[in-house]
N, C-alpha and C positions, 0 to 999 in steps of 0.2 A: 754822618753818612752821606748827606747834601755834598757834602765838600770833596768827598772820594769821588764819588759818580760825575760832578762836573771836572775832578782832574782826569781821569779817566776819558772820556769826552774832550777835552781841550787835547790830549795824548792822541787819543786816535785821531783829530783833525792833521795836527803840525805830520804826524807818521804818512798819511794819505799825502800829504805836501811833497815830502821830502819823497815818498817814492816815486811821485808820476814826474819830478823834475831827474831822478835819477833817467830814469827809461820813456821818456819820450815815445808816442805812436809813431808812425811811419808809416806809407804804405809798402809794400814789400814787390818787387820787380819778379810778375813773373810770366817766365819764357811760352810761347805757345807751344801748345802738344805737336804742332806739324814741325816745328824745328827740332824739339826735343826727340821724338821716334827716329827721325832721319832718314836711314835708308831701311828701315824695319817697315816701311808699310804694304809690303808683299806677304808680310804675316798672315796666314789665318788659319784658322779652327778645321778641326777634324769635319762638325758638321758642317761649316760652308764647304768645303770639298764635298761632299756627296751632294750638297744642294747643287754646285754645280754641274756633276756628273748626272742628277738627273735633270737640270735643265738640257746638256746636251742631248740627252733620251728624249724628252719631251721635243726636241726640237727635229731630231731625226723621224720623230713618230710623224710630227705638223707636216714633214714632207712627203711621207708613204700613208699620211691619214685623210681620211675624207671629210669634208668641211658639212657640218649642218646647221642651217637655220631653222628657228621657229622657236617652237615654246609654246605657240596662239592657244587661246583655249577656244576662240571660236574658226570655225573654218572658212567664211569671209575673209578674214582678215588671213589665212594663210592664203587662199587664191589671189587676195591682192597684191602679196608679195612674191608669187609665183610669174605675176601680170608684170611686175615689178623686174624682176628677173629677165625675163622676157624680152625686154626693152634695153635689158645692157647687153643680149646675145649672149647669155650665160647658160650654159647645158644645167640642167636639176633634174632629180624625179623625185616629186610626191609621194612622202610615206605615210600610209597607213596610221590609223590613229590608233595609240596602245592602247593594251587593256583597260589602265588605273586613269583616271579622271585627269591627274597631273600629267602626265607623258605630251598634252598636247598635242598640234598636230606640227611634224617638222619635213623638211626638204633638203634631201642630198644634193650638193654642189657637186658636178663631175668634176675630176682632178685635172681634166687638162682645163674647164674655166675658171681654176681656183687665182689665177692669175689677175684675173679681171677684178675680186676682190680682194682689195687691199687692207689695210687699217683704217686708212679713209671714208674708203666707200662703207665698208660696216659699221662707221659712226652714221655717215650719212643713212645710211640704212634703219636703223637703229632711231636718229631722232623722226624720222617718218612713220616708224610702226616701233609705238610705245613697247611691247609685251616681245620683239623681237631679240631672242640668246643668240650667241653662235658656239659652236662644240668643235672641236678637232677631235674626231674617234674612228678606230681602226672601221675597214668598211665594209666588212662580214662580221655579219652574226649582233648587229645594232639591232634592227629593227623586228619586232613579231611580226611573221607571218598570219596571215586570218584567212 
């Protein structure tokens, strides 16, 4: 029985031999996807089409919407950003603080000094008063009345 299980064994060595001399590894050459697609990359999906059709909606809204800042939960920190304002000749008016705890206290940008803030100036904005959001929303019917 010793004698079978080591021919056996010596069988399966020489057979492991003779196969990996037959088929050799290789690495295999392959093309990149940007050549391979070719002129296919105007493809795209049902749902990126409506992402982009409401990106245009979102984008026609940013220009008939009113821009607001704030967020503050205290209201120091909104008058100093109104002080703030101020200072770059930017038209606002102070709103009211909502009902619910969260609402904050925020400030509408008039649309004609929506120009004066850019992407820029709202980061700079932004790293100067930690707790400052900005919102583009239509500009009736935002804010509660009290």
């Amino acid at each position: 029985m010793r004698w079978l299980f080591l021919l056996l064994l010596v069988l399966n060595v020489f057979y492991y031999i003779w196969h990996q001399q037959e088929a050799p590894l290789r690495a295999k050459d392959v093309t990149p996807l940007s050549l391979y697609r070719g002129g296919q990359q105007d493809i795209r999906l049902l749902s990126e089409a409506s992402d982009s059709a409401r990106d245009k909606a979102k984008d026609a809204q940013a220009v008939t919407g009113c821009l607001y800042l704030g967020g503050f939960a205290r209201q120091d920190a909104a008058q100093g950003l109104e002080r703030r304002l101020s200072g770059m000749d930017v038209k606002f008016q102070a709103l009211p603080r909502g009902g619910s705890e969260s609402d904050g206290y925020w400030v509408r940008v008039a649309p004609e000094s929506r120009r004066w803030l850019d992407g820029t100036q709202l980061q700079n904005l932004s790293k100067e008063f930690n707790e400052l959001k900005h919102k583009i929303m239509p500009c009736e019917g935002v804010a509660p009345e009290e």
